[in-house]
N, C-alpha and C positions, 0 to 999 in steps of 0.2 A: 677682279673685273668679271661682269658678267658673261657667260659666253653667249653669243646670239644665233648661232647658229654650225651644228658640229657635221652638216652636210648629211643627216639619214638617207639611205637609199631606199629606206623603204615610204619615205615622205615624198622624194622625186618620183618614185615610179606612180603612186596616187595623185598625183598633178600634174602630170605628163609634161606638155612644153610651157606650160602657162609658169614664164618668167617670174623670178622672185617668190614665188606665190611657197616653194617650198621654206626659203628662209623665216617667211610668218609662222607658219606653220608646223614647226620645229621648234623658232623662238620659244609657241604660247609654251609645246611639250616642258621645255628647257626652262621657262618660268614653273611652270607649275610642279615640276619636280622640285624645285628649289623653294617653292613653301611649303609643299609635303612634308619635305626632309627637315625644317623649320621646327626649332623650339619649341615643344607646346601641343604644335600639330601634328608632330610626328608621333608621339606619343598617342595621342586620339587617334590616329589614322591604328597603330599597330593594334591598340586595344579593338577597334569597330573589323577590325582583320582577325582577330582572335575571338570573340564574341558569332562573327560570320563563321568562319572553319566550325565552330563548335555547332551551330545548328545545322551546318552541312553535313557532320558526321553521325550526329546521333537524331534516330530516326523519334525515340521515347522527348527529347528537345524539343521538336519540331511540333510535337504533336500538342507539347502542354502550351509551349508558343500562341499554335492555332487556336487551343481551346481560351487561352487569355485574351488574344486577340476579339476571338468572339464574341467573351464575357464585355471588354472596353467597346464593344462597338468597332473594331478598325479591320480594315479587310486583311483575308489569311492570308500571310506571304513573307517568305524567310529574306533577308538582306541580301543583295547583290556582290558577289565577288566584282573584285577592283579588275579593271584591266591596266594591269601598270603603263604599258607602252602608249597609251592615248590619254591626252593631256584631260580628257575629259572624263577619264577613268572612275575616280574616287565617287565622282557627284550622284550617282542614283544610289551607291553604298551610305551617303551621308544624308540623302533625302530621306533614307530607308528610317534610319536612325534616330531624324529631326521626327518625323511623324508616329514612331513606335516608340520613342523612350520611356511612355507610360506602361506599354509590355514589356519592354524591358526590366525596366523595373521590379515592375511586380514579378517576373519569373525570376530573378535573383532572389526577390523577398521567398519563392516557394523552393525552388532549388535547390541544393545545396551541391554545388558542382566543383570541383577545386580548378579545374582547368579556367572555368565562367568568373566565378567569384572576385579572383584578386584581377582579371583583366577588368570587371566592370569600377571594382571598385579605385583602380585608380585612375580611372577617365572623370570618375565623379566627382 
């Protein structure tokens, strides 16, 4: 059975007295963790997680990134780390990824990264 609601305290004190309002609001967190963690998607979420850490770390990544970017025409800008705790967490990491998958790509095709490589290639 689903659970709809595990009482966060830190969902009640962003709502203050407005009745019920925390149980939605929790709900969505409690739904959307439960299609993250989902078949399929879990998996694309860990890879677009692994793929992120790695341009967060290496500064020579970022840099060929930008210059790809540039070459496709799409604005410089590395992917968003998730904030797990808010249900709306993932979505500007996967807009990132909707809109840059032709950088991405090609910097796998120039790369040769082992940490990058098998996370891209099995989201693909």
């Amino acid at each position: 059975m689903l659970q709809k609601c595990d009482n966060g305290s830190n969902i009640k004190a962003g709502w203050g007295d407005f009745e019920g309002a925390t149980c939605v609001d929790h709900g969505l967190q409690l739904c959307a963790n439960i299609f993250l963690n989902s078949e399929g998607i879990k998996e694309a979420v860990r890879c677009m997680n692994g793929i992120t850490a790695h341009y967060s770390r290496s500064c020579v990544g970022t840099q060929t990134l930008y210059n790809i970017q540039r070459e496709l025409k799409l604005p410089e800008s590395k992917p968003s780390t998730k904030a797990a705790t808010r249900w709306l967490g993932q979505f500007p990491q996967t807009v990132w990824f909707v809109h840059n998958a032709s950088a991405v790509h090609k910097y796998d095709n120039i790369v040769s990264c082992p940490l990058f490589i098998p996370l891209y290639h099995k989201c693909a």
